[in-house]
N, C-alpha and C positions, 0 to 999 in steps of 0.2 A: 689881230695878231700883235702881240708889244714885241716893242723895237728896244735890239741892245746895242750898242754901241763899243767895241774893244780897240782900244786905243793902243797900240802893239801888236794886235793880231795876228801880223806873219810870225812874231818871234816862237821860239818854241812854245811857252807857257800859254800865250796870248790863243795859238792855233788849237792845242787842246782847250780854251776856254769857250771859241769858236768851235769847237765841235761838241760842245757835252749841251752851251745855250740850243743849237741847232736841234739837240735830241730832246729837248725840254720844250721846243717847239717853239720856241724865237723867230723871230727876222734877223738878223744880225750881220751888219754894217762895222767891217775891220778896215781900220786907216791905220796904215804903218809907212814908213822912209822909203824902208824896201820891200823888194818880191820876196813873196812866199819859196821857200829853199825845199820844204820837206814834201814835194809832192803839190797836187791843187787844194788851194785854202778852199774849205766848203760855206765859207761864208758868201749869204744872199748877195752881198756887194762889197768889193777889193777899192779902198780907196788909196793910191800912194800920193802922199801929202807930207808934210814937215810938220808934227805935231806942235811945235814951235810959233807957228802961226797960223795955221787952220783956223780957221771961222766953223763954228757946227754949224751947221744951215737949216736942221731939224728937232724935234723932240725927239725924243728918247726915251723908254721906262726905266733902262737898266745904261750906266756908264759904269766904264771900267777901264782905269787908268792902270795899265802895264807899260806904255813906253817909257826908255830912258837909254840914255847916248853906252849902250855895253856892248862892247866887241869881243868879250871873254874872258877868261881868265890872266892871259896873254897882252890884251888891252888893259884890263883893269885895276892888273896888279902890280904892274912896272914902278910908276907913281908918276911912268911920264906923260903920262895922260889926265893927269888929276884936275886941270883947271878948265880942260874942257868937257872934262866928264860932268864936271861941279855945272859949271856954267850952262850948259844943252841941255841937260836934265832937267836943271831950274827952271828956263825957260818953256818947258814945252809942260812942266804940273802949273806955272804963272798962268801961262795962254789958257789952260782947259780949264783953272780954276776960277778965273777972271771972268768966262764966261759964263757959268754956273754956280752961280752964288747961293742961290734956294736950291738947288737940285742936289736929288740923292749921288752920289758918286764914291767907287770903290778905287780906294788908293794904294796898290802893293809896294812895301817895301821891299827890305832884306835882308838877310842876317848879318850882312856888312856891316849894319847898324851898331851893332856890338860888337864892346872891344877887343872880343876873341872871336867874332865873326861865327860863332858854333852855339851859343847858349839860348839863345832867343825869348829869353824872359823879358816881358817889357819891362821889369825893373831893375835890369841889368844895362837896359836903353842909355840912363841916365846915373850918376852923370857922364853923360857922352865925351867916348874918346876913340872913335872906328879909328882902324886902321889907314883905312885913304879915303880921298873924295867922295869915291864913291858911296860909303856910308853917310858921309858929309850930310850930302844932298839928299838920303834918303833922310835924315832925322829934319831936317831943314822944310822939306816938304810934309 
């Protein structure tokens, strides 16, 4: 059976990503910060860990990077949060990319990327001007 790996998993996108691999007949191993909010996560195994500094400890067929330091709309859009939304973020696509240098790996941005945050043309990406960190960090990663 291949092993998927959802880096985010409890969050909402991550928990639907976890449930559509499980129906595709994965294994699939979700590491997130925190507990699952929406009910039980139906992934084969719950790891809470600090994407930040996790060690993978196995192979994988499929990785997929959704964590990133977002507490909502409410967190994200203040601007008072921008240096650590920049900074956590960073650190935790460094730590999983550092380990996987030959490996396939799906990296999700967002439309914060662009500087009306709504258009999502990736050639609107550049030249980058997001409105806050948040997008920062997604064009950075």
């Amino acid at each position: 059976m291949d092993k998927a790996l959802v880096i985010g998993g409890n969050g909402f996108i991550g928990h639907n990503l976890v449930k559509r691999l499980k129906e595709e007949g994965y294994y699939v191993v979700s590491l997130d910060q925190k507990h699952f909010e929406y009910g039980l996560n139906p992934a084969d195994e719950v790891i809470i860990a600090d994407a930040s500094s996790w060690v993978i400890d196995r192979n994988y067929d499929r990785i997929y990077q959704l964590a990133a330091d977002m507490g909502g709309a409410g967190f994200v859009f203040t601007k008072e949060n921008d240096a650590d939304i920049l900074t956590n973020s960073l650190s935790i696509n460094l730590n999983i990319l550092r380990q996987l240098p030959k490996a396939k790996i799906f990296y999700s941005s967002s439309a914060c990327a662009y500087p009306d945050g709504v258009s999502g043309k990736e050639s609107d990406a550049y030249p980058a001007n997001p409105p806050y960190d948040y997008g920062w960090e997604k064009i950075i990663s």
